[in-house]
N, C-alpha and C positions, 0 to 999 in steps of 0.2 A: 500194659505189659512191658516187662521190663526186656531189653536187648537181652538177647541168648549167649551173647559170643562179644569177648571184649573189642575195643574199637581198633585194637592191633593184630588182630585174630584176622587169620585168612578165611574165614567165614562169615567172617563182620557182616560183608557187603550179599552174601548168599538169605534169596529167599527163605523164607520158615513156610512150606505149604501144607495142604491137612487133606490128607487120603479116608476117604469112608467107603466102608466096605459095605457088604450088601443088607447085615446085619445091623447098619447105625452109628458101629465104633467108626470112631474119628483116632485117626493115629499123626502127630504130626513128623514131618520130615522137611529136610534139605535139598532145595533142589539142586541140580549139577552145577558143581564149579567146575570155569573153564580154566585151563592156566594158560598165563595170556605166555605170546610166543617170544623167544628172548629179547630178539633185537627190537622188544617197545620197550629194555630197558636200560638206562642210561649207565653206564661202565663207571666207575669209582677206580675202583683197584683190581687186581688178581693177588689171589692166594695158591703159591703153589703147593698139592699136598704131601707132607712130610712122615715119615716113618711114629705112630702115638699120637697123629691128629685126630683130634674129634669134631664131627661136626658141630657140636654144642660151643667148641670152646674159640671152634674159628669164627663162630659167629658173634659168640661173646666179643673179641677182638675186634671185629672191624664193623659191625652194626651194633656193639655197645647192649646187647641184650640175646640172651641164647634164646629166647624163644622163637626167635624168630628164623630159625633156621631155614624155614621154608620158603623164605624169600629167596636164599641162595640155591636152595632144590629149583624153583622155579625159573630163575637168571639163567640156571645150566640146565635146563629142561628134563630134571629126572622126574622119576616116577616114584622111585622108592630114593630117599635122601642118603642112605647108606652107603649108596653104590658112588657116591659123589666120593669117597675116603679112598679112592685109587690112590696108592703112594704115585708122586709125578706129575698125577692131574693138577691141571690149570681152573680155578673155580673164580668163574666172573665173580664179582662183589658189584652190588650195582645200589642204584638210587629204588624205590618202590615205583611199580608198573606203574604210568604214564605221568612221571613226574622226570622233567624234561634236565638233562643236563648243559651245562653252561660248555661252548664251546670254546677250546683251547684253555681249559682254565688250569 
């Protein structure tokens, strides 16, 4: 069986499990991702945000791929990534959860 979710996909690492009901169907599902908590992860830069920022396009900018927006939802521990486009706000930019930063670098 082929992976469900590509190897850059915040659901990569998430279980596939398989619920059966009492009738026989088999339905399958994800089970809970956790999002790990900020400070497991290592600071890059900040982005401050600006009046026509998008999160698509800050992420373009400093992770080099807009899909990935959700690395920086989870760096600033939101829930819904929208709420991260406060004009003003401070958005950590960081390395991916548990991959360790070089000190004073």
């Amino acid at each position: 069986m082929a992976a469900p979710f590509q190897p850059t996909s915040r659901y990569a690492a998430i279980e596939v499990a398989v619920y059966e009901d009492a009738e026989g169907r088999r339905s399958a599902y994800l089970r809970r991702r956790f999002v790990p908590q900020p400070e497991s992860f290592a600071l890059l830069t900040e982005h401050e945000v600006t009046e026509g920022d998008r999160l698509d396009n800050v992420t373009a900018t400093h992770l080099r791929d807009a899909e990935q927006f959700w690395r920086i939802a989870d760096a600033n521990r939101a829930m819904r990534p929208d709420d991260l486009m406060e004009v003003g706000r401070r958005l950590r930019i960081t390395l991916p959860a548990g991959i360790p930063g070089v000190a004073d670098a």
